[in-house]
N, C-alpha and C positions, 0 to 999 in steps of 0.2 A: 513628223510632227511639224505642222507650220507654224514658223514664228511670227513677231509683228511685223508690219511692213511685207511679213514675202507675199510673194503673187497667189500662193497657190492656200493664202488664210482668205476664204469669204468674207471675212468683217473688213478686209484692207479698200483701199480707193484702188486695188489692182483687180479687183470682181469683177466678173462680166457677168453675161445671162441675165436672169428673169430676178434676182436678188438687188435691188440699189444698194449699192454702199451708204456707210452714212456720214454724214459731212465730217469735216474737221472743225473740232471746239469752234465759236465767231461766227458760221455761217448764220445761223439762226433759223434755217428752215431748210427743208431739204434742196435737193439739185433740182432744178429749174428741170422740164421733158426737155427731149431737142426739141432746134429750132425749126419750123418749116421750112419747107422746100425754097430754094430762091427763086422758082418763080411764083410764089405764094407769097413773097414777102410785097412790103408799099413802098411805094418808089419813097427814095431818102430825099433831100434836099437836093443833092448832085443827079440824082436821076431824074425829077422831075421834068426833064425835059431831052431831047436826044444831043442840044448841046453843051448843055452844061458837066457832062462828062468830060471832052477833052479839056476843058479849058480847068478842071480842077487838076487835070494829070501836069498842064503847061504853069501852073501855077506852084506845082511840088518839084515839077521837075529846075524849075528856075530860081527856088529857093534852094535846091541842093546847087546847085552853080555857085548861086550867093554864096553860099558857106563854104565853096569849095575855093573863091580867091584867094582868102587870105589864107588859107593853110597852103596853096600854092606859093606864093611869093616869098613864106616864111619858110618854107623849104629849099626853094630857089637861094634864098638868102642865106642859108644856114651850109647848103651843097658849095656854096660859093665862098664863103667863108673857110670851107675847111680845103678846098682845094688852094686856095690862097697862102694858107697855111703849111701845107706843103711843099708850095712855091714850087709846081712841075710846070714847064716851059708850055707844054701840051695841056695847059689844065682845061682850058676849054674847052678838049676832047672831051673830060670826065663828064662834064655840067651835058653835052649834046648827047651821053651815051645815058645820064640818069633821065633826060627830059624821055627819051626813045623807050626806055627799059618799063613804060606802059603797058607797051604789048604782052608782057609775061602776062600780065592778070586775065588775060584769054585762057592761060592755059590752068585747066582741073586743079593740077597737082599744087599750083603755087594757090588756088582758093584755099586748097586745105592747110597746108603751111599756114600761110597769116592765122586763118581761123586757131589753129589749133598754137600757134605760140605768140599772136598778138591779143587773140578774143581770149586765152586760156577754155578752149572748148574743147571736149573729146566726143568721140564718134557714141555710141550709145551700143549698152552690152547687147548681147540680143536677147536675153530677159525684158530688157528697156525696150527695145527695139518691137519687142512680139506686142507689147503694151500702146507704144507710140503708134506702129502701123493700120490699125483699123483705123483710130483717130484722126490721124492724117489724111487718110484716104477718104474719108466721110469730109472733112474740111478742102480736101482740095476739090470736090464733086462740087460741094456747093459753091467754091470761088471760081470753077469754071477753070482750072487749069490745071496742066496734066502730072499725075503725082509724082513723076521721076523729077519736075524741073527744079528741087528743091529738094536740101538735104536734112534731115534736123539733127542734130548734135545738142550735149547735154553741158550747161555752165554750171561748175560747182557755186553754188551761191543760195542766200536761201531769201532770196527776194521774190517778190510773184513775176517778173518779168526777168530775160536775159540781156545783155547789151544789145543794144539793136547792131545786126554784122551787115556788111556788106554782099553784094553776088547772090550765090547761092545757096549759101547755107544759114539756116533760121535757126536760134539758138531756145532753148527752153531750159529754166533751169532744173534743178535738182531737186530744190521745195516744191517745187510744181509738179515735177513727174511721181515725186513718191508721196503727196499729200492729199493733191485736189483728187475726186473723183473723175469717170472719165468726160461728164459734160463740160467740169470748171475748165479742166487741161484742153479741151476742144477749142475754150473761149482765148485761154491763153496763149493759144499759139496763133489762133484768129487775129489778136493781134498783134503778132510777131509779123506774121505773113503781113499784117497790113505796112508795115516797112516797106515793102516790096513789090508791092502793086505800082504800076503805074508803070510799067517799063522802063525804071530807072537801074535793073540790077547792074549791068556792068558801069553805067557812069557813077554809083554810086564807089561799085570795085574801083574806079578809075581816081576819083575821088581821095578815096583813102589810100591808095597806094600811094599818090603824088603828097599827102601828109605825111607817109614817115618822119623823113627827115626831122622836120618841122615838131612832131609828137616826140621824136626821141631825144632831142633838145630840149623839149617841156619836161619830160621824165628828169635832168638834170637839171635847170631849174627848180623843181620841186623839191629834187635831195638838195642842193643846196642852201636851200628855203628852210630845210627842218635841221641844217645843222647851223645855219642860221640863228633858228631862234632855241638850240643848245647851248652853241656858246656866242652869246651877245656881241664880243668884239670885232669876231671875224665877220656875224654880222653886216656890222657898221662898216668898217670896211669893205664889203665887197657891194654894198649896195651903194655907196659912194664911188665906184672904179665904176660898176655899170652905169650909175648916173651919168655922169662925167662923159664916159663915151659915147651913151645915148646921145646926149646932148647935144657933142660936136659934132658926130656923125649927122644928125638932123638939122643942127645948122650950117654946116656945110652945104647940107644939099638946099635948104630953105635958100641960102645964098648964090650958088654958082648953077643950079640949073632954072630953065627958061621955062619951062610946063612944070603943071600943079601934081601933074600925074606920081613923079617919085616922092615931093614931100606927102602926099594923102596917103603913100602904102608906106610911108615910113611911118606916121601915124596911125598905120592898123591895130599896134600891140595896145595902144591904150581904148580906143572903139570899136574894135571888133569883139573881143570878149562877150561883150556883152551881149552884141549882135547875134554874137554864134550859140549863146546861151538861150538866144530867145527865139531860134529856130531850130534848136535841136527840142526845146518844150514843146512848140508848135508843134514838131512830127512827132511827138508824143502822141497828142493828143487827134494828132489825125490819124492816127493807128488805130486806136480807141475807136472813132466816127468809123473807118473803112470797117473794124469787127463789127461793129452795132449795123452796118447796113448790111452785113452778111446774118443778121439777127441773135447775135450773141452779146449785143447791149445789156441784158437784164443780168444776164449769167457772167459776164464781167463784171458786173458793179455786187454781187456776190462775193467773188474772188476779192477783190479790193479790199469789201470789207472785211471780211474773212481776216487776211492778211493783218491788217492794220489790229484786229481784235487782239489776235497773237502776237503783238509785235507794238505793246503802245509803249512800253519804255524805252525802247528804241529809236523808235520814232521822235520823242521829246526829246532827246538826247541829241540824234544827228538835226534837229530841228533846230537847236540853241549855237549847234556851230556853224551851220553852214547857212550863207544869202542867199535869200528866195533869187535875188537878180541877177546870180550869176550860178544858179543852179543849172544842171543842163536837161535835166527832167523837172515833172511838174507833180507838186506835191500829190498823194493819194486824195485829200479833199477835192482840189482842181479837176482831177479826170473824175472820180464819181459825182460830181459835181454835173460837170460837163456832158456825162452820157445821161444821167436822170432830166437833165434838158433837151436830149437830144429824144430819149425816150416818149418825154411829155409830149414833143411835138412830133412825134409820128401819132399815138395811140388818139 
């Protein structure tokens, strides 16, 4: 006897054959048919011409740079710091042997590692897996690249998208694999894969690997932040100790060196934030454009709303705590927003 949700109930989003599934509450109308073939689709705005293709890859790939400075330096700074700390005679070995230890992220096994205990991603059952793989396979035909180059793994999470990961494995989460039908899930990973376009996977692996440090120093930060604001004192106190040596540290250097260069990257922590908040939206939303030019624009803005239907107190909620300007994604109005324009101006 099939229960809800199992594959093997016809009324679930896990049906195949000549049967449609039928939406989850919010959609409002059923699943979008697939999309045409790509070469049936109309050239996007980046197509319209045979150059304006590289120069939008040279334009993504040099904003991931951008964003990729300052978590370098604050890593740099952080490795430095703690070798300092240790006061080994040799410390400079350690700093040449973490700048070098890049090369791991070449190899398979350390993708999976990060993915699986920095992304909190797991590999997918093969129940998941027998569901995922025609889908995939249908999506990677149409983005013209070959289906082994890309792994997908499942984020427990019940958001319509997963963290966007580095390399080569594309994350989807768990609301989406057990909820949407099989065209919403198509669009969803449509724009997952669009992270990855552009020939940036290993620089983006490279990217984030040289952020640890720097990330696992924020994690501490952040606890310190929330027992902070438990007990007030210790508060005050610790946010006067880092003031204080913020300060000197930064007038020191305003002071005794000759180039602008170390006061500007000692200045990162208070202008980059924000920087890095408003290109991590950005590839948001070019994720979004890359699905919609593989023609699952309409069937994404679907999923969205969908989503947002089931999910409006929620939404209010994390709405009233957190700034849109230092969000690092971009609200669900922004991208349905954005692709209903992008839509406009193909049709």
């Amino acid at each position: 006897m099939a229960g809800p949700g199992d594959p093997s109930d016809p009324n679930s989003p896990w049906a195949h054959g000549n049967g449609q599934p039928e939406p989850p509450p919010g959609y409002g109308s059923a699943p979008l048919p697939p999309p045409q073939s790509w070469a049936a689709l109309p050239p996007g705005p980046s197509a319209a011409s045979g150059a304006s293709q590289p120069r939008r890859v040279e334009v993504s790939t040099a904003a991931l740079l951008l964003s990729a400075v300052p978590w370098f330096f604050w890593s740099f700074a952080v490795v430095s710091w703690v070798v300092g700390i240790i006061g080994f005679g040799w410390g400079w070995l350690l700093v040449v042997i973490w700048i070098v230890s890049g090369a791991v992220v070449f190899l398979r096994p350390v993708e999976d590692m990060l993915a699986r205990y920095l992304f909190r991603l797991r590999q997918p059952t093969l129940i998941e897996e027998q569901r995922l793989r025609p889908i995939w396979r249908q999506l990677a035909d149409r983005a013209g690249i070959p289906e082994d180059r890309y792994a997908i793994w499942i984020q427990e999470s019940e958001d319509p998208n997963a963290s966007p990961t580095p390399g080569h494995i594309i994350g989807t989460t768990r609301w989406a694999l057990y909820t949407l039908p099989p065209s919403h899930l198509e669009a969803t990973l449509a724009h997952e894969l669009g992270h990855h376009l552009g020939g940036r996977d290993w620089l983006s692996l490279l990217s984030f690997w040289y952020s640890i440090p720097a990330r696992c120093a924020l994690i501490g930060v952040r606890a310190l932040g929330r027992l902070m604001r438990a007990v007030p004192a210790v508060g005050c106190v610790v946010i006067g100790f880092v003031l204080i040596g913020y300060l000197g540290v930064l007038l020191a250097v305003l002071t005794f060196d000759d180039s602008l260069t170390l006061p500007l990257l000692f200045l990162t922590p208070l202008v980059a934030p924000p920087i890095l908040a408003w290109l991590s939206r950005r590839e948001v939303l070019q994720a979004d454009r890359r699905a919609a030019t593989m023609g699952y624009g309409a069937t994404l803005i679907q999923v969205l709303y969908g989503w947002q239907f089931q999910h409006q107190q929620t939404l209010g909620r994390d709405a009233s705590r957190r700034s849109h300007f230092v969000a690092s994604a971009p609200s669900l109005s922004e991208r349905v927003r954005a692709l209903e324009q992008l839509q406009q101006q193909r049709s």
